[in-house]
C-alpha positions as CSV (number, residue, x, y, z in Angstrom):
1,X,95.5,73.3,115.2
2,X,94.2,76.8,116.5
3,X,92.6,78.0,113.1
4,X,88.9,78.5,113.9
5,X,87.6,77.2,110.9
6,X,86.3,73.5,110.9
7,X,88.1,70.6,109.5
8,X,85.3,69.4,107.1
9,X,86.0,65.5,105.7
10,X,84.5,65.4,102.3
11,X,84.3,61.6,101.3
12,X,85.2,61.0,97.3
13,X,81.8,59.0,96.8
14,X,81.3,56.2,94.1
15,X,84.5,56.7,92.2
16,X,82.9,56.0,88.8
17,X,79.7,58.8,89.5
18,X,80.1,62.7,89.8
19,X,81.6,62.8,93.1
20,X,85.5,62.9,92.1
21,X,84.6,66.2,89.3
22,X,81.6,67.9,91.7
23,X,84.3,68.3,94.7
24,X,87.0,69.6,92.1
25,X,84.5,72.3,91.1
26,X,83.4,72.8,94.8
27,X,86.9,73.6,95.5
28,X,87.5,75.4,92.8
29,X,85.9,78.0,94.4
30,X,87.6,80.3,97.0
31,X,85.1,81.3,99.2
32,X,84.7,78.0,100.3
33,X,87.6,78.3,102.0
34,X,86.5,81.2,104.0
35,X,84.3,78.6,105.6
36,X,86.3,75.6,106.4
37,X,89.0,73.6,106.0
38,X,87.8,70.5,103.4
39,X,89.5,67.9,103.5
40,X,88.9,65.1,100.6
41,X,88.8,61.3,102.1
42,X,89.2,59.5,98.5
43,X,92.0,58.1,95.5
44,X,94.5,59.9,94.1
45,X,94.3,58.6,91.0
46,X,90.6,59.3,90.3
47,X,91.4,62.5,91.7
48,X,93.7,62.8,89.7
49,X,91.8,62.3,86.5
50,X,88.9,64.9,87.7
51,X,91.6,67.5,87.9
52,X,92.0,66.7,84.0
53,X,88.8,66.4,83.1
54,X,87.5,69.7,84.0
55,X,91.3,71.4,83.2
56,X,91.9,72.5,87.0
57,X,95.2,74.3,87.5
58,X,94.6,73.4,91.0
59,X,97.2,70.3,92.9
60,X,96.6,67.7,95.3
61,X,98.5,68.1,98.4
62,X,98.8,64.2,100.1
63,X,98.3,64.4,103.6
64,X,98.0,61.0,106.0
65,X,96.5,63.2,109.0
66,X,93.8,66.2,109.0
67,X,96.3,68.0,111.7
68,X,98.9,67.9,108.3
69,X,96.5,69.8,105.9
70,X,97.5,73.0,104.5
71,X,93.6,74.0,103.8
72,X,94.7,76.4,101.0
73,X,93.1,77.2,98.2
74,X,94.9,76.1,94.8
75,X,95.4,72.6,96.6
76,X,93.3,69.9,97.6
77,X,94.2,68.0,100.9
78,X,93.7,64.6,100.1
79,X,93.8,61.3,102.0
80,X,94.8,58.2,100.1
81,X,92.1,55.8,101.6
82,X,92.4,54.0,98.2
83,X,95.0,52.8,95.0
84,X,92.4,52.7,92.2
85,X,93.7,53.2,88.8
86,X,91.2,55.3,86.8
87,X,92.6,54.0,83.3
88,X,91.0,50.7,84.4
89,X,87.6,52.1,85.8
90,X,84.9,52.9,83.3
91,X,82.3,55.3,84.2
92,X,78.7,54.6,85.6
93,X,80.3,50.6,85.9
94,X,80.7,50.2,89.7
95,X,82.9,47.4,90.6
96,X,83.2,45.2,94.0
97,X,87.0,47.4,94.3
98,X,85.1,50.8,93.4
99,X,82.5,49.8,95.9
100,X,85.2,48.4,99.1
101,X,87.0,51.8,97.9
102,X,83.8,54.1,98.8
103,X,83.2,52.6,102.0
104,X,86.1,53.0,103.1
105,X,85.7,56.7,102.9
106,X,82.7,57.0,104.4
107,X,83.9,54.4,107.3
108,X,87.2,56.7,107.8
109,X,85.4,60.0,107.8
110,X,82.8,58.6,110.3
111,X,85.6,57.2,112.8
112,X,87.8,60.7,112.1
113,X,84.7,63.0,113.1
114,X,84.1,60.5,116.5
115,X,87.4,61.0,117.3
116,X,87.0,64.9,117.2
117,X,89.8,64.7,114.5
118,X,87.7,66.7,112.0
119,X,83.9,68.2,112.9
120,X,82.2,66.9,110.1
121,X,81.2,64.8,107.2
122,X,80.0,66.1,104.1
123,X,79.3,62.9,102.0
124,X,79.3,62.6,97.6
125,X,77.0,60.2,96.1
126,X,76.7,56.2,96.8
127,X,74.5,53.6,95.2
128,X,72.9,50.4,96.8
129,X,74.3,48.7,93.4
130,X,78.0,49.4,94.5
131,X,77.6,48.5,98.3
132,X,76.1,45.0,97.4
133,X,79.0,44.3,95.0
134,X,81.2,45.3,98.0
135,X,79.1,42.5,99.6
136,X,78.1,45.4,102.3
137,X,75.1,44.6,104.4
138,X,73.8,47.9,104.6
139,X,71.9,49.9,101.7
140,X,72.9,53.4,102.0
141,X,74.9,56.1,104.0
142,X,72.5,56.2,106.7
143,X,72.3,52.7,107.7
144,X,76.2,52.3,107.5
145,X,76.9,55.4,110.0
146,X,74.1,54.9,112.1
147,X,75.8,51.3,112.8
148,X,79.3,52.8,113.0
149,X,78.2,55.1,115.4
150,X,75.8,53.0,117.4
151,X,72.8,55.4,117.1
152,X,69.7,53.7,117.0
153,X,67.4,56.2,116.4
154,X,68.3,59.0,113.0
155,X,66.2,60.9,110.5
156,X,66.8,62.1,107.4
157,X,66.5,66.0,106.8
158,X,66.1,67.7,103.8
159,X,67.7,71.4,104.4
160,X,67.3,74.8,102.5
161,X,67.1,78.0,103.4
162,X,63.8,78.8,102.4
163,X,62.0,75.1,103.5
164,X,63.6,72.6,106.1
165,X,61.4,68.9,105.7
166,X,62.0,65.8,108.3
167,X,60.5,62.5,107.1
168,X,58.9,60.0,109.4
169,X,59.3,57.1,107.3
170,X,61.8,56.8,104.0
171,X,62.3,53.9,101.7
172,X,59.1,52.0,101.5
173,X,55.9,51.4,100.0
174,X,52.9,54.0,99.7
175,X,50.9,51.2,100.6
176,X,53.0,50.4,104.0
177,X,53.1,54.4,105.0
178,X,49.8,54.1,107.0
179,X,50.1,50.8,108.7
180,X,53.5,52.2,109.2
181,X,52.5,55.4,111.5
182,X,52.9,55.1,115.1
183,X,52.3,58.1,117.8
184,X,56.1,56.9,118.7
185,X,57.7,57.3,115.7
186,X,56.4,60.5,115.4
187,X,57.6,62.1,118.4
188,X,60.7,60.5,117.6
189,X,60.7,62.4,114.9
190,X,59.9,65.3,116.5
191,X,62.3,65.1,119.1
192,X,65.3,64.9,116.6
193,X,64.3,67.6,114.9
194,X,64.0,69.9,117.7
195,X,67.1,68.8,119.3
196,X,68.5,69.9,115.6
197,X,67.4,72.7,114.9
198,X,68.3,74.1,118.6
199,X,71.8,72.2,118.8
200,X,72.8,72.5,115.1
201,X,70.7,75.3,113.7
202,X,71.3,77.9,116.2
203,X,67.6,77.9,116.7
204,X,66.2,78.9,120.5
205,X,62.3,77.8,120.3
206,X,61.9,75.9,116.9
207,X,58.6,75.9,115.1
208,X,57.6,72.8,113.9
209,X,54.8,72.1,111.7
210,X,53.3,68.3,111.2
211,X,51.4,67.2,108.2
212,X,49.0,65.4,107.9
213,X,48.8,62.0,105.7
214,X,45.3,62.5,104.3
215,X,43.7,65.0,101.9
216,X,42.8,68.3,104.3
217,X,44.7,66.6,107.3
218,X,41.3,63.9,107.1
219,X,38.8,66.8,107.4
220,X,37.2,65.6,110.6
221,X,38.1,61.5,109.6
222,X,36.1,61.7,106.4
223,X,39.4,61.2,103.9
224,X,40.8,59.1,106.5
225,X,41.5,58.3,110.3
226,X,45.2,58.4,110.8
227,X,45.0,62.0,111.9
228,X,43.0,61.6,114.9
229,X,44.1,58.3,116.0
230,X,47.8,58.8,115.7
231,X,49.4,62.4,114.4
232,X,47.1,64.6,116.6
233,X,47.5,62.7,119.6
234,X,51.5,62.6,119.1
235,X,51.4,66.4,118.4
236,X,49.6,66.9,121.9
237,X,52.1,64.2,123.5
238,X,55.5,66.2,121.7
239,X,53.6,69.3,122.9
240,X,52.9,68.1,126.3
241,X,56.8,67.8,126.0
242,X,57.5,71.3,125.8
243,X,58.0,71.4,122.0
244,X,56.9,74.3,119.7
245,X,55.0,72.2,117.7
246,X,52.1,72.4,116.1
247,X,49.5,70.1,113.0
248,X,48.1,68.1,111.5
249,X,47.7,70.6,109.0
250,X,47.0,69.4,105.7
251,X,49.7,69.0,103.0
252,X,48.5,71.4,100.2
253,X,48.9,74.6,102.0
254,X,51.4,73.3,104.6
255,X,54.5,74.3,102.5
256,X,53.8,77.1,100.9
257,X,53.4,78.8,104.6
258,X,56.2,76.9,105.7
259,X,58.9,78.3,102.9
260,X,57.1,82.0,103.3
261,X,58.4,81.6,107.0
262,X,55.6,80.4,108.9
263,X,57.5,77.6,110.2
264,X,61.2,76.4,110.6
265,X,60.7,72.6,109.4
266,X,57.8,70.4,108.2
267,X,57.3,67.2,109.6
268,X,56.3,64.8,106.9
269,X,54.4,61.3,107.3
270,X,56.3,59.7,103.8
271,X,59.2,60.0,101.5
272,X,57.4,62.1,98.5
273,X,55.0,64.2,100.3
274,X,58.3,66.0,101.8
275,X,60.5,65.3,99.2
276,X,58.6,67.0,96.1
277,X,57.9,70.6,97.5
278,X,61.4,70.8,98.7
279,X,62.8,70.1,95.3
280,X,60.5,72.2,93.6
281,X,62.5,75.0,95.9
282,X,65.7,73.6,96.6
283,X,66.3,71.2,93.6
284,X,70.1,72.5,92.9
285,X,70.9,73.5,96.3
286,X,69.2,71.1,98.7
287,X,71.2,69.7,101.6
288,X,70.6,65.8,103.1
289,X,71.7,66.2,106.5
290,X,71.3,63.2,109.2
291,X,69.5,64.1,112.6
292,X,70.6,61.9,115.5
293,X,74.1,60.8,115.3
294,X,77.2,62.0,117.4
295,X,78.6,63.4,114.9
296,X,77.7,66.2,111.7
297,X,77.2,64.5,108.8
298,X,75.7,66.2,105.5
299,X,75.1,64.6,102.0
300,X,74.6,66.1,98.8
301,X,70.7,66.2,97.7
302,X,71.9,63.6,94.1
303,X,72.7,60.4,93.2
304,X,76.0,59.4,91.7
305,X,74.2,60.5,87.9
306,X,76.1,57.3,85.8
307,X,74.4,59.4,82.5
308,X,76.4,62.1,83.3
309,X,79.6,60.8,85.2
310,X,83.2,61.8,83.9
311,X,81.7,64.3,81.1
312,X,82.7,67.1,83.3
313,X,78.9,69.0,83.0
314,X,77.6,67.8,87.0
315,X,76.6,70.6,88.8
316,X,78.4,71.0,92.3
317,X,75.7,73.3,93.5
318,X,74.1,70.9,95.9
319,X,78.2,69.7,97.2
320,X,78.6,73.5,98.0
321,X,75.9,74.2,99.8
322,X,76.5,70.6,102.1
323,X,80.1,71.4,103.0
324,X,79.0,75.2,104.2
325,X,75.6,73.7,106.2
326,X,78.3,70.8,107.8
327,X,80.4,74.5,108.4
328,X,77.7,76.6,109.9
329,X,76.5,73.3,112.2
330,X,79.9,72.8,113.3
331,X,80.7,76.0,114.5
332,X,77.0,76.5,116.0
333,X,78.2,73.4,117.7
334,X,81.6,74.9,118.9
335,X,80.0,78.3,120.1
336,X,77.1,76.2,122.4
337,X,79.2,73.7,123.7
């Protein structure tokens, strides 16, 4: 294929959330297609039934290959990875089929992007619930393509345009974040970001900020002494590196400077402290995107919403905005390589 524009794999999601409806209003939208080619990795018949639900005049074009696409508008180019029959499926009511189905998406996007078949991943909603009636070992999208891909180190990003946030650690307790905290795992997760942001991004000299965990960044160890004995001496190590990088500063003015364009990412100790001021900005539009793998992989900033799924009202803001960022990091890719 000479066409410029990347060959984006959207995977369908948890067939019985809002990933089947959210990628029929995604590419109901024509612009889109100014920016890549999408390609959906999913069921035909729960396609299918999206189309219906939200009254779509626009087709399904069956392909087996991404090199087979047309990557028009009016048509989506699917690939059958799955023979679900929507009549039997209920909504929000995962199933051990539903679940086998929406691994195999992800599994098939993940070996199409190593094999340079398409450039990226943009990935719909998953739940834990669904993989462990699949019987999968893993708990989310992360875990599963970091194994398929045999990265051992990734990050989670959260990515908007006015605030980028990179957590240190995820999923687990408030009471296990300190204990947690190692100078290594923090330059870790400085080194992904800034590899990121320079390789993905576009950016030349990223500026990285670093919280602190503790009220006022500790204020000289008096709220606390993880800030002098582990975050300031892994800012002076990442530094000592070569990396723009700069903290602890403490988390209640951190990002407002950092979405008034002080900085080009936050660096955050724990799941909430990034997580909330990011939503408060980019709640509808937010981008997940994966630091550290081989490949580009982007995720919607949701859940599979069971309350809401097959009523046809799920925004596909945060779908939109993940297939352009996989766009804009794949051909940042293209033009640095």
């Amino acid at each position: 294929m000479n066409e410029k524009r990347p060959v984006i794999g959207i995977t369908m999601g948890d067939p019985v959330g809002i990933g089947p409806e959210i990628i029929v209003s995604a590419l109901d939208q024509p612009d889109l297609y100014k920016w890549c080619r999408p390609l959906v990795l999913g069921d035909p018949s729960v396609m299918e039934h999206a189309l219906a639900l939200k009254a779509s005049p626009i087709t399904i074009h069956r392909t087996t290959a991404p090199e087979t696409g047309r990557y028009t508008f009016g048509a989506i180019d699917l690939m059958p990875l799955s023979q679900l029959e929507s009549k039997r499926l209920s909504p929000g009511e995962p199933t051990p089929e539903t679940g086998r189905a929406m691994i195999d998406y992800i599994t098939r996007g993940v070996d199409l992007a190593m094999g340079n078949q398409i450039q990226a991943i943009a990935t719909c909603p998953i739940t834990k619930t669904a993989m462990k009636l699949a019987e999968s070992t893993f708990h989310g999208h992360t875990e599963l393509i970091a194994h398929r891909t045999n990265t051992p180190k990734v990050a989670m990003m959260m990515a908007g345009d006015r605030l980028k946030v990179v957590l240190v650690t995820i999923h687990i307790p408030l009471s296990e974040v300190a204990p947690g905290l190692t100078q290594d795992e923090i330059i870790n997760t400085i080194r992904l970001t800034s590899t990121a942001l320079t390789e993905r991004f576009g950016m030349k000299e990223p500026r990285i900020a670093v919280a602190g965990l503790n009220p006022h960044a500790g204020e000289d160890a008096m709220f606390g002494t993880e800030e002098e004995e582990i975050i300031s001496p892994a800012v002076d190590r990442a530094r000592d590196e070569g990396f723009n990088v700069s903290g602890p500063y403490p988390p209640d003015t951190l990002f407002f400077n950092a979405a008034n364009g002080k900085f080009d990412t936050v660096v955050c100790m724990y799941h909430d402290q990034g997580l909330i001021p990011f939503k408060m900005i980019h709640f509808s539009d937010g981008v997940n995107t994966t630091l550290g793998l081989p490949i580009i992989r982007t995720s919607v900033d949701h859940g599979t919403a069971y309350d809401i799924a097959w009523k046809g009202v799920a925004d596909p803001s945060s779908l939109v905005a993940a297939i352009r960022m996989a766009a804009l990091q794949a051909e940042t890719s293209r033009q640095l390589s």
